[in-house]
C-alpha positions in Angstrom: -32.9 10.9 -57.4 -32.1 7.8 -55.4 -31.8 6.9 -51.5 -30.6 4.8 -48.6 -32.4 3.8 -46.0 -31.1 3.1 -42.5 -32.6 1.7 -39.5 -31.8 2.1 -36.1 -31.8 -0.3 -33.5 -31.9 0.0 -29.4 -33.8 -1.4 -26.6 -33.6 2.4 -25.7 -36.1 4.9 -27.8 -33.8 8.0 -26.3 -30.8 6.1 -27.7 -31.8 5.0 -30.8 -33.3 9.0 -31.3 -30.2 10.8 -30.7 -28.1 8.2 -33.1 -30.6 9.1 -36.0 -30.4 13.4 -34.7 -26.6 13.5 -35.3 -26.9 11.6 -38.4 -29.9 13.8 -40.2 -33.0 15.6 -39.3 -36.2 15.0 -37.9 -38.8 15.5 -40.3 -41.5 13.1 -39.8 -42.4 12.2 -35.8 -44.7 9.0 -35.4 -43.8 5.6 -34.4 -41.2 5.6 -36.7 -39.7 8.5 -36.9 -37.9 9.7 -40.0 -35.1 11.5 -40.0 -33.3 12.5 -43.6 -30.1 14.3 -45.4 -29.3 15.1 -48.6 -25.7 13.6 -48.8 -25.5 14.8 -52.2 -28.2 16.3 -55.1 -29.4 13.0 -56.5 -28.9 11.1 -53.3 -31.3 11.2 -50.2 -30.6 9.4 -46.9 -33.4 8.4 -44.7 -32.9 7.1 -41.0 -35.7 5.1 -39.5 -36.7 5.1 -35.8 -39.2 2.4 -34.4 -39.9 4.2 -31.1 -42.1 2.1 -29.5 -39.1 -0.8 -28.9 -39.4 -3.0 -27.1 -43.0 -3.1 -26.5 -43.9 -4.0 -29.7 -41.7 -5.5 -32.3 -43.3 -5.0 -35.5 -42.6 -1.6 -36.5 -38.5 -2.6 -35.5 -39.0 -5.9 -37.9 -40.8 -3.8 -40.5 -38.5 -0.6 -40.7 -35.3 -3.4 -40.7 -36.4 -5.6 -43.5 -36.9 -2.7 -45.2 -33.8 -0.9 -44.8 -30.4 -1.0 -47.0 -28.3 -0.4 -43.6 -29.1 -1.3 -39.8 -27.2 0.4 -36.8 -27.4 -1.5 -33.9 -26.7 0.6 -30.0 -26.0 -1.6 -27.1 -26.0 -0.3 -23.6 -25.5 -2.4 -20.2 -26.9 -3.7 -18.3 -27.4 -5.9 -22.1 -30.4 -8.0 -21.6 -33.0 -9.9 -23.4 -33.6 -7.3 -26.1 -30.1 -7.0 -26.9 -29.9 -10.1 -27.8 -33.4 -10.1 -29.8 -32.1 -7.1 -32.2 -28.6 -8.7 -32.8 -30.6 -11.5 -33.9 -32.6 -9.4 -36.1 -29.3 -8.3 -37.8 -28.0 -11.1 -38.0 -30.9 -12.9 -40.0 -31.4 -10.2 -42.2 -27.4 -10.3 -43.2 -27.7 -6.7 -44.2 -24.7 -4.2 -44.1 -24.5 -3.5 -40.4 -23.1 -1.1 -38.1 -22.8 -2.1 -33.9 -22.3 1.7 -32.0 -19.7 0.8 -29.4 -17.6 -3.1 -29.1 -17.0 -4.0 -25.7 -16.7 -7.3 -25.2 -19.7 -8.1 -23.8 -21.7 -6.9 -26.8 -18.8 -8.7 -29.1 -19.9 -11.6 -27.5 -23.1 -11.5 -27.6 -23.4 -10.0 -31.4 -21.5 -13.4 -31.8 -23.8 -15.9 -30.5 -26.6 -14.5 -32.1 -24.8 -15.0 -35.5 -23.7 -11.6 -36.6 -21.1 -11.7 -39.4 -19.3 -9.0 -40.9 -20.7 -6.0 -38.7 -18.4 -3.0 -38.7 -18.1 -1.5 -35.5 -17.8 1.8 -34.8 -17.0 4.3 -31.8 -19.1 6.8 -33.8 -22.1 7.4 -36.6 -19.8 10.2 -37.5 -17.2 7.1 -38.3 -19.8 5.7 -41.0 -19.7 6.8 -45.1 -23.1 6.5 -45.7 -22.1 7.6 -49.9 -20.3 4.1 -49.9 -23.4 2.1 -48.8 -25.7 2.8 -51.6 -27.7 -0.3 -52.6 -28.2 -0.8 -56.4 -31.1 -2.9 -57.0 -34.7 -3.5 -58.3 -36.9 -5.2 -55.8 -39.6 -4.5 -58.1 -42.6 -3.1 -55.8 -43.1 0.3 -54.3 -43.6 0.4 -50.2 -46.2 2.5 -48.8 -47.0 3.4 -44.9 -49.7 6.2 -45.3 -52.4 7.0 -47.1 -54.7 10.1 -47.4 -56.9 12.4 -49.3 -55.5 16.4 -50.1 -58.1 18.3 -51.8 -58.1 19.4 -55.0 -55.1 16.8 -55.5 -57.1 13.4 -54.7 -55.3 10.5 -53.2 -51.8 10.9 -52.4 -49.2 8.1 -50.7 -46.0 8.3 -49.2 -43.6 5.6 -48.9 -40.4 4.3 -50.2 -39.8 3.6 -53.8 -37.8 -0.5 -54.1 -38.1 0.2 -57.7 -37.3 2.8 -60.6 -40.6 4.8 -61.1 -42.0 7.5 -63.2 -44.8 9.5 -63.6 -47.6 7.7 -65.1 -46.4 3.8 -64.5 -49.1 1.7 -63.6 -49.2 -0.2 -60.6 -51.5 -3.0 -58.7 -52.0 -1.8 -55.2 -52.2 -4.4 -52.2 -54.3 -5.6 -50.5 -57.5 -4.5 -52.8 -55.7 -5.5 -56.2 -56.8 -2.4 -58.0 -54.5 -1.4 -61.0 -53.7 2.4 -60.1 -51.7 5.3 -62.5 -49.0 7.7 -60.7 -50.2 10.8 -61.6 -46.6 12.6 -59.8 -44.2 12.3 -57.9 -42.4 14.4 -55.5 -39.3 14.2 -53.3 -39.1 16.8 -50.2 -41.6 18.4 -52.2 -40.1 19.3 -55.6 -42.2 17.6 -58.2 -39.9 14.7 -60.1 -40.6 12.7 -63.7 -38.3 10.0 -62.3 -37.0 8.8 -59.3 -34.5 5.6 -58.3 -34.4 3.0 -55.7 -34.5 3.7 -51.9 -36.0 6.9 -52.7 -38.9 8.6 -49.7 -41.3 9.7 -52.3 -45.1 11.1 -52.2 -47.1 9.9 -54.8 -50.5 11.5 -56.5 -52.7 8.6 -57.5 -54.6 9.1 -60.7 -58.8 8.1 -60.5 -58.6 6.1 -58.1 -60.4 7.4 -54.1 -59.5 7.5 -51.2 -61.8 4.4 -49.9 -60.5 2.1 -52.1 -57.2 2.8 -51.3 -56.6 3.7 -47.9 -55.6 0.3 -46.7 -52.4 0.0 -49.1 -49.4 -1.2 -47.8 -47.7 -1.8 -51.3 -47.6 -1.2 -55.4 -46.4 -3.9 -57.0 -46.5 -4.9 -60.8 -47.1 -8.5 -61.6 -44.5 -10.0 -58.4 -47.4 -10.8 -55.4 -47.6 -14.1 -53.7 -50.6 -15.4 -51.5 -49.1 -18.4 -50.4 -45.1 -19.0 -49.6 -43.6 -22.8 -49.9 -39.3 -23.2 -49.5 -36.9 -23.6 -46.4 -36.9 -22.5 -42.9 -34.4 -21.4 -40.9 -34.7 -21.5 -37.5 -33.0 -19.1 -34.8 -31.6 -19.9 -31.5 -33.4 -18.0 -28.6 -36.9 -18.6 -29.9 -40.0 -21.1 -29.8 -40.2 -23.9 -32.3 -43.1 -23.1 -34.9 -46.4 -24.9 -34.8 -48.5 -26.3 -37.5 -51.7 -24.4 -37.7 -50.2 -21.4 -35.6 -51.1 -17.6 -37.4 -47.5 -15.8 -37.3 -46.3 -12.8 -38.9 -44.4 -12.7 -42.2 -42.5 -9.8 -43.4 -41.1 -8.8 -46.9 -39.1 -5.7 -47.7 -41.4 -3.6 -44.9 -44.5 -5.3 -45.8 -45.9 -7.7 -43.4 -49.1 -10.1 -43.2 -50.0 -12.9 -40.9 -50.0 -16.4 -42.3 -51.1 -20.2 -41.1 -47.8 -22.4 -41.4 -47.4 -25.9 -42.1 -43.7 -27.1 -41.2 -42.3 -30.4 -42.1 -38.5 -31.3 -41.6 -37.1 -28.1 -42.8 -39.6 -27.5 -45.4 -42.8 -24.9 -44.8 -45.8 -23.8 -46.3 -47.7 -20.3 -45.3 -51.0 -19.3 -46.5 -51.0 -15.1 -46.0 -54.0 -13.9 -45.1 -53.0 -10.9 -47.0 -50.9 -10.5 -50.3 -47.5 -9.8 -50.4 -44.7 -8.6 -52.7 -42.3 -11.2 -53.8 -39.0 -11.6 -52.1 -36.0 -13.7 -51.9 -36.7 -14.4 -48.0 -39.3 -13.5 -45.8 -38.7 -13.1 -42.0 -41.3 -14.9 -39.4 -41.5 -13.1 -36.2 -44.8 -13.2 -33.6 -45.9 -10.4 -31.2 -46.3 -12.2 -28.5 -43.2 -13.2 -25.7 -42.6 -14.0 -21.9 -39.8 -11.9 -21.9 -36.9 -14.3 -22.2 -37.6 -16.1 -25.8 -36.9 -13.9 -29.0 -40.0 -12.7 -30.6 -38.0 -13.0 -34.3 -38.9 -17.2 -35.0 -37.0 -17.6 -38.5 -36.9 -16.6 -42.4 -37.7 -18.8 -45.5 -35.5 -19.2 -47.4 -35.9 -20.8 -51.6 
């Protein structure tokens, strides 16, 4: 079993909800809602939701840098937050997908850098079967935690790497060296499952309390401190030495202290994080007009 995983993207919640119902179903209702379908035996799609855009952006940074695909739906009056989640796509330089091209939103997908975005009338238009990402990011993503009875701790996130029962993994933040004890998919039990897969996991020995704070599984590839390029955005604030901002990687986020210099930076996370080609800097805060995504480093 593998997967895809799709974001969606709208300064409308109601929008953004009925791209991901004609696409799959609803299964799992929250912040980010999930939506999935099977779009063959061995191959699950999952569409991600971050309803609570535009108040906050973390959960639309998060589900984005951890997605395969992002679909993007523009509506006029276009505004501010248009322009904030075209630059969203555009830094992440992910196969994209713009619902609609008028040329107003042409324009504006332009000057906030968007290359190569197919655009479409229709999700109906899209062959999600063609888009299926074949890579190893080496870490497992998890976004809840809890204890089932008689079962012991159990996860559910997204698997960025080939796993099977029994692998060992270090969870993050507490560094603890866990055991998968199963795996399941939809709930059918699987030995083996492949990248992009939604997964639950049953963790072997370890409780609850030790656990309940993971946000990732990685093996050996975590990183407490970031040092290579940054690129900066139009739209946004310049960074500022000492400032705590908010660094993302595959999903995974922590805040860090930067140190720019030229185009060179330094972040120390507060928390750990699995390795990545680029990380995305983005800060919660905005006056409305600036774009709450800053940058990505780059190596």
């Amino acid at each position: 079993m593998r997967g895809i995983i799709v974001t969606v993207l709208s300064k409308s919640p109601e929008k953004a909800r009925e791209i991901a119902g004609s696409i799959a179903k609803l299964e799992d209702k929250n912040k980010v809602e999930i939506y999935y379908r099977k779009l063959s035996p061995d191959l699950l799609l999952s569409v991600l939701v971050p309803t609570d855009y535009p108040d906050s952006i973390l959960n639309a940074v998060s589900t984005a840098t951890l997605s395969d695909v992002i679909i993007f739906r523009g509506d006029e009056p276009l505004n501010s937050f248009d322009g904030e989640l075209l630059l969203l796509m555009s830094t992440l330089e992910k196969k994209s997908m713009i619902i609609g091209g008028d040329e107003r939103i042409k324009k504006l997908a332009s000057s906030a850098g968007v290359k190569n975005a197919l655009f479409v009338d229709s999700p109906h238009e899209i062959r999600f079967e063609d888009l299926a990402v074949d890579k190893d990011a080496g870490f497992i993503y998890i976004d809840r935690v809890f204890p089932v009875r008689g079962v012991g701790t159990v996860m559910l996130g997204y698997a960025k790497t080939s796993i099977r029962a029994h692998d060992k993994f270090v969870s993050l933040p507490a560094k603890k060296e866990i055991e998968i004890k199963s795996i399941q998919v939809l709930d059918v039990d699987f030995e083996e499952v492949g990248y992009g897969t939604r997964i639950g996991l049953a963790i072997k020995g370890e409780e609850y309390e030790r656990l309940k704070e993971t946000y990732s599984l990685v093996r050996d590839n975590m990183t407490e401190k970031i040092e290579g390029k940054i690129v900066k955005l139009p739209w946004t604030v310049d960074l500022k030495n000492g400032n705590e901002y908010h660094i993302y990687s595959e999903g995974c986020y922590s805040t860090g202290i930067v140190e720019v210099e030229g185009d060179s930076i330094r972040v120390q996370l507060r928390k750990p994080l699995p390795e990545a080609k680029e990380y995305l800097i983005a800060t919660p805060n905005t006056n409305g007009k600036m774009s709450r995504i800053l940058g990505k480093i780059t190596f």
